[in-house]
C-alpha positions in Angstrom: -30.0 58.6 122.7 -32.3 55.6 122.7 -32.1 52.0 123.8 -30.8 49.3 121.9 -31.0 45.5 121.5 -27.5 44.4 120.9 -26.8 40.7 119.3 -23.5 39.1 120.6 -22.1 36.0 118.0 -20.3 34.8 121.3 -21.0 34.8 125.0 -19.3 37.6 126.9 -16.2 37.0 129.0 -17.7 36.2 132.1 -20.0 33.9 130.7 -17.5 31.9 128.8 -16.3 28.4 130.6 -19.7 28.3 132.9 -20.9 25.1 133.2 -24.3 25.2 131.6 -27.2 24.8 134.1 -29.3 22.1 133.6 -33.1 22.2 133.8 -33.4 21.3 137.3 -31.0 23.6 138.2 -32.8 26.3 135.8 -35.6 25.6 137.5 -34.2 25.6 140.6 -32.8 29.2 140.4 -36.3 30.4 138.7 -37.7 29.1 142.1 -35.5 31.2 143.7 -36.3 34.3 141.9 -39.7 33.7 142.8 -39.6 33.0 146.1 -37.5 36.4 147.0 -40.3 38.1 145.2 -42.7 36.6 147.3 -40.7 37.4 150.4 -39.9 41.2 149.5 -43.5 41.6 148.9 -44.4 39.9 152.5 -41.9 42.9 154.2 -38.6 40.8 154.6 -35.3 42.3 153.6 -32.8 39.8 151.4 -29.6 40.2 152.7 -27.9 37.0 150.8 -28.5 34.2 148.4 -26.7 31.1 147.9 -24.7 31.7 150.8 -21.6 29.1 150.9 -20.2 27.1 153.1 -18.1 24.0 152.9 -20.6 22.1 151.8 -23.5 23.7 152.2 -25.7 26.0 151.0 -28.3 28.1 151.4 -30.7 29.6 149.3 -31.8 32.8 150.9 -30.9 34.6 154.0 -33.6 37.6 154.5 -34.5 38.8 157.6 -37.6 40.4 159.0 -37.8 42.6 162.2 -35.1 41.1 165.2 -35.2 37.8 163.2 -33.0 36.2 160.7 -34.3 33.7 158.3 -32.6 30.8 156.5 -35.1 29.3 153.6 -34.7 26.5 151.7 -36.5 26.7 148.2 -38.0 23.8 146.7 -39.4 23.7 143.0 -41.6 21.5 142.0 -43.6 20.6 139.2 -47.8 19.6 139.5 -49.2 16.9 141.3 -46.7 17.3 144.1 -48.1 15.9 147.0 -45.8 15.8 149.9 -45.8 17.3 153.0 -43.8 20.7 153.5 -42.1 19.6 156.6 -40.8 16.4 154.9 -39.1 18.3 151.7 -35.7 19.0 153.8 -33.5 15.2 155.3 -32.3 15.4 158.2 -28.4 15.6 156.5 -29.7 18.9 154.6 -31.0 20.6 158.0 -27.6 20.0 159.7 -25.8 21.6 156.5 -28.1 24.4 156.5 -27.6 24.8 160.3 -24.0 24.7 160.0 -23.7 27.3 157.3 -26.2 29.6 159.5 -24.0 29.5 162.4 -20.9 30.0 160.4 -22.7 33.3 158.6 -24.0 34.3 162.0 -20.7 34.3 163.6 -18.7 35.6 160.8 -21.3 39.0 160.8 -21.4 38.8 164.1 -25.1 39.1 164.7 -27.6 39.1 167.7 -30.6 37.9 165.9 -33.2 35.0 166.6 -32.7 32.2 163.7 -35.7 30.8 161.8 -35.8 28.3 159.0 -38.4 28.2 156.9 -39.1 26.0 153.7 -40.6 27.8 150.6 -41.9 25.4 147.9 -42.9 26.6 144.7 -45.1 24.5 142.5 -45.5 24.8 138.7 -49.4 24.3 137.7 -51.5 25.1 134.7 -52.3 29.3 136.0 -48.8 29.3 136.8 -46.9 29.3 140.0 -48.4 28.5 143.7 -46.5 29.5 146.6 -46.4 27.6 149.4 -44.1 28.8 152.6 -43.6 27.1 156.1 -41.9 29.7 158.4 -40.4 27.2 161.4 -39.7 24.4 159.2 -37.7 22.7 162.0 -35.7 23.8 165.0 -32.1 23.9 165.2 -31.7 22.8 168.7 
């Protein structure tokens, strides 16, 4: 028994009444993709993404030895000239703290917290990937 392509005339169940992305937020969850790629092949384990809560929300939880690390992706397009550190407001940090402490708590974990910023820019060869571990400090 072989594989084959099957052609659906409508979208299946679960896919009916979604919200269609749009391109930023295409692009935003190709980012994504990418950077836990990048992250698997640089030893860290994913254990979540989009993590919710209240309003926040983060990206990608992963962690890597005793550590656990909340990253922000960024996507951007060519020509993107601004500084790593700069790509995540002050409001956005205090979410992203907020929904660490919240997922730290409710797993009960004894890990050291890290929050790094992962931007990936679109250029002419492709992708570059671009990631700041200790983006800011959440004290």
């Amino acid at each position: 028994m072989g594989i084959s392509n099957v052609i659906f005339d409508e979208k299946p169940h679960f896919l009916r009444n979604q919200p269609k992305m749009t391109k930023n937020q295409a692009l935003g969850k190709q980012g994504e993709l990418l950077a836990m790629n990048y992250l698997k092949e640089q030893g860290y384990q994913i254990v979540r993404r989009n993590y919710r809560y209240l309003q926040a929300e983060i990206d990608i939880i992963a962690r890597k030895k005793d550590q656990l690390v909340v990253v922000e992706v960024k996507f951007r397009q060519r020509n993107f000239f601004e500084d790593l550190s700069q790509t995540v407001n002050k409001k956005k940090r205090n979410l992203l703290i907020m929904a660490a402490d919240q997922f730290i708590q409710s797993h009960e974990l004894d890990l050291e917290l890290r929050f790094d910023v992962i931007t990936i820019i679109q250029n002419d060869q492709g992708y570059t990937i671009e990631h700041m571990e200790s983006a800011f400090y959440h004290f």
